[in-house]
C-alpha positions, 0 to 999 in steps of 0.5 A, a space after each residue: 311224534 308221540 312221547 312215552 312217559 313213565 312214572 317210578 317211585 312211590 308217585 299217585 299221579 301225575 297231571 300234565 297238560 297246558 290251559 286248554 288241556 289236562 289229563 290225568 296219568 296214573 301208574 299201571 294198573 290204578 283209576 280214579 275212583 268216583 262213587 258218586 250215584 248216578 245223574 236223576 234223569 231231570 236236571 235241577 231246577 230252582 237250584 242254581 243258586 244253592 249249587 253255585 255257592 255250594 261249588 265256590 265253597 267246596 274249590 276255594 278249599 277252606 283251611 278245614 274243608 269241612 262243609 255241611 248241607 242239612 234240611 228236612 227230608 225230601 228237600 234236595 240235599 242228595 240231589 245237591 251233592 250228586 250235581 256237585 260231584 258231577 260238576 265238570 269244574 269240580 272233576 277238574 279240580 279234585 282229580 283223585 276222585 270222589 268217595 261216597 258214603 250213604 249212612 242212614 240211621 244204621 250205617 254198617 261203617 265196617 262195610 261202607 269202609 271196605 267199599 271206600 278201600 276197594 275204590 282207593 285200590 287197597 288189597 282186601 286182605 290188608 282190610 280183612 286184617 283190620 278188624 276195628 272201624 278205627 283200624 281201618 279208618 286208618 288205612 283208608 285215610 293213610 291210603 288217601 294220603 296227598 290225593 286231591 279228593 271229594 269226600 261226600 258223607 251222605 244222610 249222617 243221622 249221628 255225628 259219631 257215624 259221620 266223623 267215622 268218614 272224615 278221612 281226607 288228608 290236607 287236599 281233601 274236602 269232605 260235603 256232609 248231608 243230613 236231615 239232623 242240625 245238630 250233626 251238620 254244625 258239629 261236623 262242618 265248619 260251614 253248615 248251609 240250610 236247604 230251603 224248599 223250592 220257590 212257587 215258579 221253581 216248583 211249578 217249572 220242575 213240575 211241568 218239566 216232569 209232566 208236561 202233557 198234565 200242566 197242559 190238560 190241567 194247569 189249574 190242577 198242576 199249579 194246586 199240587 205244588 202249593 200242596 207240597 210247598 216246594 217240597 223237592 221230592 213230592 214234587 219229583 213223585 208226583 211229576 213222575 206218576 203224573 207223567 206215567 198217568 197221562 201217557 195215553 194222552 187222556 186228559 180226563 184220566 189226568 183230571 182224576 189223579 189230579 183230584 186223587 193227589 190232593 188227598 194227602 194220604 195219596 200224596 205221601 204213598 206215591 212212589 217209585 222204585 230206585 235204580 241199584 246204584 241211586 243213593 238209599 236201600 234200592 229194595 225200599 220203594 221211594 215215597 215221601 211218606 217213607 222217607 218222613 217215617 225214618 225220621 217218625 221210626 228214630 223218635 222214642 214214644 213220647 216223641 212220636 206222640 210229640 210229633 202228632 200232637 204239633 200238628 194241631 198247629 197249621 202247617 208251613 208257612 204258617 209258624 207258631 211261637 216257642 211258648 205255644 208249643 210248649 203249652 201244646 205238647 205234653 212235656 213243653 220244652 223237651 218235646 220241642 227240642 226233640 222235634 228240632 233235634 230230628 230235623 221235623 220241626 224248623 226253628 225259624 228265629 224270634 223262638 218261633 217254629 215251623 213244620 213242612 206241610 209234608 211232615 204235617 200231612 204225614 203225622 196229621 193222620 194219627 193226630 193231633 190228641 184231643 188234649 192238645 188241641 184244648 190247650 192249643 184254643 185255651 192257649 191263644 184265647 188266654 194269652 188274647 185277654 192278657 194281651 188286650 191293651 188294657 183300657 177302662 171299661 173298654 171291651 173292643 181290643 183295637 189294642 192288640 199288639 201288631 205282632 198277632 197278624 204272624 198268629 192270626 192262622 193260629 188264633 183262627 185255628 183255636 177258634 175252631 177247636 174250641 167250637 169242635 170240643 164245647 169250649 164255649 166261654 173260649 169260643 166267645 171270648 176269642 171270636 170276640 177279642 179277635 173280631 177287631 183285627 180280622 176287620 182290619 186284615 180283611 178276614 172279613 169271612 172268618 170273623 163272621 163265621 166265628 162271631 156267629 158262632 158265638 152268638 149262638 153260644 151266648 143266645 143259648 147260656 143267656 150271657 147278656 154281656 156276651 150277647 150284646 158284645 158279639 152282637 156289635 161286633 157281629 154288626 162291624 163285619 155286617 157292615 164291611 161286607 154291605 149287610 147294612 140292614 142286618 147290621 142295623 138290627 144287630 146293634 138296635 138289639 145291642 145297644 144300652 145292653 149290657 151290666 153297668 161295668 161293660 155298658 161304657 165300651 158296648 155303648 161306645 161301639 154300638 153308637 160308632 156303628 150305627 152312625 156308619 150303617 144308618 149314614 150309608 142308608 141314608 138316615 142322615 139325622 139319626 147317624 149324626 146323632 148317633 156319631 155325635 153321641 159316641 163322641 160325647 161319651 168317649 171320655 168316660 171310656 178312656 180310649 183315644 182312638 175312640 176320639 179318632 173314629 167319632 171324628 172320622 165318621 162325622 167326617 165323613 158324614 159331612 163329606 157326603 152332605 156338602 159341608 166341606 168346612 165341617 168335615 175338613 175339621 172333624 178330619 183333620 182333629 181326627 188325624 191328628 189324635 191318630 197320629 199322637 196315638 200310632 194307631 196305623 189302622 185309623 191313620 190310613 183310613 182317616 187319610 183315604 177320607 181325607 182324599 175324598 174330600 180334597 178331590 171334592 173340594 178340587 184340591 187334587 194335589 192334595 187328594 192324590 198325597 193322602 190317597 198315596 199316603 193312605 195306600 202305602 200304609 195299607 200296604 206295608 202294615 197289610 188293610 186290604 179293605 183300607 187299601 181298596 178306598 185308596 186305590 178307588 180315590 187314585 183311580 178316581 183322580 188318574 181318571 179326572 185327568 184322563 189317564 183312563 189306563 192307570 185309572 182302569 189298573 188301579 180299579 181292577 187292583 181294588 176289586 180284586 182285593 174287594 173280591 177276595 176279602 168280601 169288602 162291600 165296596 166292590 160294587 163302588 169299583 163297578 161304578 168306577 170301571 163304568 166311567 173309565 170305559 164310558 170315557 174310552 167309547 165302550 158305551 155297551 161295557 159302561 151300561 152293564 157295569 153301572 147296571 151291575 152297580 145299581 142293583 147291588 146298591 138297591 139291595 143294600 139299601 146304599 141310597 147314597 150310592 143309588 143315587 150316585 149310580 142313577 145318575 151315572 147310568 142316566 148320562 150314559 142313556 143320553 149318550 145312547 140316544 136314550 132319552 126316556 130312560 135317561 129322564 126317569 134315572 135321573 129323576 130318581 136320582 135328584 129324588 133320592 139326593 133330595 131326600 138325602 140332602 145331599 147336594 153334590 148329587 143333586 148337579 149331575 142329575 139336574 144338568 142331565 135332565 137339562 141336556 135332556 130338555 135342550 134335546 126336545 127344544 125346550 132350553 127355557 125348561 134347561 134352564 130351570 133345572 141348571 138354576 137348581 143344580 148351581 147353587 149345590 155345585 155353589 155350595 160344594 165349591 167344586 170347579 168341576 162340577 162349576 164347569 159342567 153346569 156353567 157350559 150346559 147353560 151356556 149352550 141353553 142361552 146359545 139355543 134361544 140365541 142369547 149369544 153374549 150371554 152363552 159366551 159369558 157363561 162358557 167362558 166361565 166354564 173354561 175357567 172353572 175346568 182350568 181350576 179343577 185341571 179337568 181336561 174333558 170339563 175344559 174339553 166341553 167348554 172349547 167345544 162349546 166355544 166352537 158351536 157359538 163360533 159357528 153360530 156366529 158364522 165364524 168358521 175360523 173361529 169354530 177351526 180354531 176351539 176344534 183344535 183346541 178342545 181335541 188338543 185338551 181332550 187327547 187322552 183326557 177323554 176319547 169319546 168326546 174327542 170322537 164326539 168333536 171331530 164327528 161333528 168337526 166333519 159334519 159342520 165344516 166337511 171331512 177334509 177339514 
C-alpha cells in the first residue's frame, strides 16, 4: 500500500519518518545542496577527540552557533571540516545542507555568493541584478530562511571576508577555519585551537599511508615524523610520495628518499597535484612549502624579514620568552605581533612563544640576519649575569633560577652563535655561568663542547680569571663523565689562580672537586684534605650550598672508608643545610649518598626511603645523573632481597640514562647487571659484564671501583671452577683495598680466597685469611657481610671436623642473615647447617636445613638454590 504526499504553499521541506527512519520530501524540482569537497581518500588519524567535540558543539546548537577551528598552515583544519560535513550524524541533523566557501587570502565574495545562490536553487538572473556583495548577501540569506543548514567558511584571512559568509538564519550554525587568531575569536563565539598530531598518531597516519616504507625503514619512517612534528599535511606529502617511491617494492630505493626527505628543503617542495573539487586553487600544486608561503606573501617587508630573523631561535618544541624576541627582531614588539597576527609564530602563555619546525624549515633558509643572531647570544649571555644569584665573591652560578631549564635550547644556542661570529667575552662568560646547570640536567656533552671552546678562547687573550674559572668548571664535566685524571690536571693548573676579588669562589670550586676526583682515584688523604680545606674557607665565600657540598663529600668519602659514624654526620648536617636552603639538586644527591650508606650499614628500610626520595626528586625537577645513583642503590636492595627482576629493570633504566647523558657511572650499572644474572645462573653473562666493568675502571683510574670489580669477578671464577684465576683477582683486590684503606673491600676478597684455600684442603690457611677479612666486616657493622665471613668459617672448622665450633659459627651466620634480611646469606647459612648435619649422619636433619634453605632461596637466589638441590640428590638420591 503506497501513500501519495504533496506539498502546496510556500513550504522548503518536509521530513517524516519514525526513529529508525527519516527521509527528506522536498517540492518538485529542489535538492539539498552540500558543498562540502570530497572525502581525502585516508581517513583521520589522531583526530578523534577534536572531531568528536567538534560535532557535540556544532548538534547542541548554541544560541550564536558560531564556531571557529584556527591553527597554523597544514594542521588539519580543513580535513577537520570535511569530516564534520560528512558526519552522517551531522547529515542527519542539519537536513537542509551545507554550504561551502574557500576564501584564501583574496576571495572573490561576488562569485563565492553566486555559487552559494546557484546550490540554494535561486534563478541567476535575480543574482545578476544584485550588484553589491551586500545585495546579494541578502537574497542568499533570505534564501535560506528557516532551512537547517552547515555553513563552512573555510581559510578566512580577514574578518570582513568571513563575516561576508555569515548568512544563516536561527537554524543555522556557521564553522569558520583560518590560520589567522584574531579572525577566529571575532568571528566565533567559540574559537577552538588545532594542535599537531601526537608522535604515535603521526607515526599510525604515516604508516597507513606508506606502509611497505614503515616495514623496510621504521627507523627512518619514525626520524620523518619527529622531523615534522606532527604536522598534518607534511605528514599526508610524505606518506604519499613514500608510497609512490616504493611502489617497485625496492627497499634500497625507499632508504634513499628516506635519507633525501631529511633534508628540509626537500621536505617542503614534495607535492602533489589537487582533485578539481578539493578545497584550495586545484591549479596550485599541493606542498608544504606552498601552503606556508601564502602566509610569507601576506607579510609586508619588514615582516618577512621578522619572519626570517625569529628563526635564530630553535624550532618547536623548544619556546622562547617575549623579552627575547624582542630583543632579536629589529622592531621588538610589532615584529612579534605581526608574526602572531599571521598565525606563524604560537603564543604558548607565561608570554613565551613558539614556531612549527615546518614554518621554521621554511623561513630558515633565507636566514636568520647576522645581526639577529649577535642579539640573540649577547641577549641570553646578558640576562645569564643578571640573573646569577648574587653571591660574595662567588663566580659558580648554582644560583640560577630553575625557570632556565625552559631556556636551556636557547642559551646552547647562543653559545653557538657567539663561538660562529667572534663573540669571545660572550662565549666565556655564558659557557661558564651555564656550566652548572648543564651538569645537573645531564648535558654533560654540550657543556664540555662549549667550555673547551672558551678555554681556548681565554688561553688565547690570556685572561687568567677566565682561565682558571673554565679550567674548574671544565674539571666538574670531566669528572661526571669518569675523565678523572684529565679533570685532576685540569684544577692542579687552577687552583690558587686567579685575582684577589675571584680567588675565594675559584678556590672554593677548585678544592670541592678535587676532593671528588682524587677520592675516586684513590688518593684517600690528599681528597680529605682537600674537601676539608673548602670547608674551612666557605664562610668567607657566603655560600650556603657550598657548606652542603663540603659536607656531602666528606660523607662520602667516609662512606667509602668504613667510618659509618663519621659519614652518617657529615650527611645528615649536609642534608640538613640543603633543605634550609631548597637547593633541590644537592637534596637528591645528598640523599642517594645517604641510601648507600644505610644499606651498608643494613638499615635497609631506611636505605630504600632516601633512595625513593632521591629518585622522585631527580625525577620531577629533571637530575638524570642523580637519578642513575638512585636507581642503582633501588637496584642494589631490589637485589639484596632477591627480586633479581626489578633489580635487572631498575639497572637497565639507570644505564640508559647514563648512556644518553655520558655520566661515567654506567660502567657501576655494568657491575650491578653482572650480579643479578650471576644470582639468576647466567654465569657466562656475569663474567662478560664484570670484564666490561673492570677495564672501564682500570682506564679510569677508579681503584676504588677496581678493586670492588676484582672482587666480583674472582667469586664468579670460583663458581666456574676457575680457581687460579679467582686467586689472582682476589689478590689484587685485597692489594688495591688495602692500600686504599678500605675495609669493606677487603671481606669479600678475603673469604674468596678463604673458599679458595677450603678447595685445595687447606681449611687452617681459610682460616687465616677470614680472621683477616672479620674484623673490617666488625668494623663496618655490616650483618651481611657478618653473615658470609661467619658461615665460610663455619664450613673451615666443619673441614678439620671441629663440629661444635662450626655449629656455633653457622648459627651465628644465620642471625646476622636475618638482621640484614639477606635471604641468600640466610640461604648459605641453612645450607651450611645441612652439610654439618650430614657430617653428623643425620640425615633427617640434612632433609630438614634443604628445605629450609630452598624455601629462603626461592627467589632470593636461583642459582644457589640450583646449587642446594644438586647437592640434595647427590647426597641423599634424586627421589629425595
Amino acid at each position: 500500500m503506497s501513500t501519495e504526499r504533496g506539498i502546496h504553499g510556500p513550504v522548503q521541506g518536509l521530513v517524516v519518518g519514525d526513529h529508525n527512519r527519516v527521509e527528506i520530501v522536498l517540492p518538485p524540482g529542489e535538492s539539498v545542496p552540500f558543498m562540502a569537497p570530497p572525502r581525502p581518500r585516508h581517513s583521520l588519524i589522531g583526530r578523534t577527540e577534536a572531531l568528536d567535540a567538534l560535532r557535540r558543539d556544532v548538534l547542541a546548537g548554541h544560541d550564536s552557533a558560531l564556531f571557529a577551528l584556527k591553527g597554523i598552515p597544514g594542521v588539519g583544519k580543513t580535513a577537520l571540516a570535511i569530516a564534520l560535513a560528512h558526519d552522517p550524524r551531522v547529515g542527519g541533523t542539519f537536513i537542509g545542507g551545507v554550504l561551502w566557501a574557500g576564501l584564501g587570502p583574496s576571495p572573490d565574495v561576488m562569485t563565492l555568493l553566486a555559487n552559494w545562490g546557484a546550490a540554494l536553487g535561486i534563478p541567476a538572473e535575480q543574482l545578476a541584478t544584485a550588484a553589491s556583495p551586500q545585495a546579494r548577501a541578502q537574497i542568499v540569506h533570505l534564501a535560506i530562511g528557516l532551512r537547517r543548514m552547515l555553513l563552512i567558511v573555510d581559510d578566512a584571512w580577514s574578518l570582513e571576508a568571513a563575516l561576508a559568509f555569515r548568512l544563516g538564519g536561527p537554524n543555522c550554525v556557521h564553522l569558520l577555519t583560518t590560520r589567522i587568531p584574531a579572525v577566529a575569536t571575532r568571528f566565533a563565539a567559540k574559537a577552538t585551537d588545532i594542535k599537531e598530531l601526537q608522535r604515535d598518531a603521526s607515526l599510525r597516519l604515516l604508516t597507513r599511508l606508506a606502509p611497505e616504507a614503515a616495514e623496510a625503514d621504521p627507523a627512518g619512517v619514525g626520524d620523518l615524523v619527529d622531523l615534522v612534528s606532527g604536522l598534518p599535511l607534511a605528514l599526508i606529502l610524505i606518506g604519499n610520495h613514500l608510497r609512490t617511491r616504493s611502489a617497485g617494492g625496492s627497499r634500497r630505493r625507499v632508504r634513499e628518499t628516506i635519507v633525501r626527505l631529511r633534508d628540509a628543503k626537500n621536505r617542503l617542495t614534495v607535492s602533489e597535484p589537487r582533485g578539481l573539487l578539493d578545497s584550495g586553487a586545484y591549479d596550485t600544486p599541493l606542498s608544504l612549502a606552498a601552503s606556508i608561503q601564502v602566509s610569507d606573501a601576506a607579510l609586508p617587508d619588514e615582516g618577512r624579514r621578522a619572519l626570517r630573523d625569529i628563526t635564530a631561535f630553535p624550532a618547536k618544541p623548544n619556546s622562547f620568552g617575549e623579552d627575547a624576541a624582542a630583543d632579536v627582531l629589529e622592531r621588538g614588539f610589532e615584529d612579534i605581533d605581526l608574526l602572531v597576527d599571521l598565525g606563524l609564530l604560537e603564543h604558548t602563555g607565561d608570554q613565551r612563544y613558539t614556531l612549527h619546525q615546518a614554518i621554521h624549515d621554511y623561513a630558515h633558509a633565507d636566514g636568520p640576519t647576522t645581526r639577529a643572531r649577535e642579539r640573540l647570544a649577547r641577549h641570553y649571555v646578558h640576562s645569564l649575569e643578571a640573573t646569577r644569584m648574587p653571591r660574595s665573591g662567588s663566580t659558580r652560578p648554582d644560583g640560577l633560577d630553575e625557570g632556565w631549564s625552559a631556556d636551556t635550547a636557547n642559551v646552547l644556542t647562543a653559545l653557538d652563535y657567539a663561538q660562529e661570529r667572534g663573540l669571545h667575552e660572550e662565549l666565556v662568560s655564558g659557557a661558564n655561568d651555564f656550566a652548572e646547570h648543564l651538569n645537573r640536567r645531564g648535558l654533560l656533552t654540550q657543556a664540555q663542547l662549549h667550555l673547551e671552546r672558551a678555554l681556548a678562547v681565554a688561553d688565547r687573550v690570556s685572561d687568567v680569571d677566565a682561565l682558571t674559572r673554565t679550567r674548574i668548571n671544565l674539571a666538574g664535566v670531566y669528572q661526571q663523565r669518569g675523565e678523572l685524571r684529565a679533570a685532576e690536571d685540569l684544577l692542579d693548573k687552577g687552583l690558587g689562580k686567579g685575582t684577589d676579588a675571584a680567588r675565594g669562589g675559584l678556590r672554593f670550586d677548585a678544592l670541592l672537586k678535587l676532593g671528588w676526583v682524587r677520592g675516586r682515584l684513590g688518593k684517600v688523604s690528599e681528597a680529605r684534605a682537600a674537601l676539608s680545606a673548602a670547608l674551612d674557607i666557605h664562610d668567607e665565600i657566603d655560600r650556603p650550598g657550598g657548606r652542603a657540598a663540603a659536607l656531602m663529600g666528606l660523607g662520602w668519602l667516609d662512606t667509602v672508608h668504613g667510618r659509618q659514624a663519621e659519614a652518617a654526620e657529615s650527611l645528615v648536617a649536609a642534608l640538613e643545610v640543603a633543605r634550609s636552603t631548597g637547593e633541590k639538586y644537592q637534596i637528591a644527591d645528598i640523599l642517594q649518598r645517604v641510601g648507600w650508606l644505610e644499606g651498608m650499614r643494613g638499615r635497609r628500610e631506611q636505605a630504600q626511603e632516601a633512595f625513593a626520595e632521591a629518585a622522585s626528586v631527580a625525577r620531577e625537577n629533571g637530575f638524570p645523573t642523580v637519578l642513575v645513583d638512585a636507581l642503582n642503590g633501588l637496584g642494589w636492595l631490589d637485589g639484596l632481597r632477591g627480586d633479581y627482576g626489578s633489580a635487572r629493570v631498575l639497572f637497565e633504566e639507570a644505564i640508559a640514562f647514563a648512556e644518553a647523558t655520558g655520566y661515567a657511572e654506567r660502567y657501576t650499572l655494568l657491575g650491578g647487571l653482572a650480579w643479578v644474572v650471576k644470582e639468576e645462573g647466567d654465569f657466562a653473562d656475569a663474567r662478560a659484564r664484570y670484564e666490561e666493568a673492570l677495564v672501564i675502571a682500570r682506564e679510569k683510574g677508579e681503584t676504588e671501583k677496581t678493586s670492588l670489580f676484582l672482587a666480583k669477578l674472582a667469586e664468579l671464577e670460583v663458581l666456574l671452577g676457575e680457581p687460579g684465576n679467582a686467586r689472582v683477582h682476589a689478590r689484587e683486590a685485597v692489594d688495591l683495598a688495602r692500600e686504599l684503606h678500605l675495609p669493606d673491600r677487603l671481606v669479600d676478597p678475603l673469604r674468596t680466597l678463604a673458599t679458595i684455600a677450603r678447595g685445595q684442603g687447606l681449611p687452617e690457611r681459610a682460616l687465616s685469611f677470614l680472621d683477616e677479612a672479620t674484623g673490617p666486616a666488625r668494623e663496618i657493622g655490616n650483618d651481611f657481610l657478618l653473615a658470609d665471613v661467619a658461615n665460610e668459617t663455619g664450613l673451615a672448622h666443619l673441614d678439620l671436623g671441629r663440629l661444635e665450633t662450626a655449629e656455633e659459627f653457622m648459627i651465628t651466620a644465620a642471625d646476622h642473615a636475618r638482621r640484614a634480611d639477606a635471604g641468600d646469606a640466610l640461604g648459605r647459612a641453612l645450607f651450611g647447617r645441612a652439610k654439618l648435619a650430614l657430617a653428623r649422619d643425620d640425615l633427617a636433619g640434612v632433609r630438614a636445613f634443604v628445605a629450609d634453605a630452598l624455601r629462603v632461596l626461592d627467589g632470593a637466589s636461583p642459582a644457589l638454590a640450583r646449587e642446594v638441590s644438586a647437592w640434595r640428590d647427590q647426597v641423599l638420591g634424586s627421589s629425595t
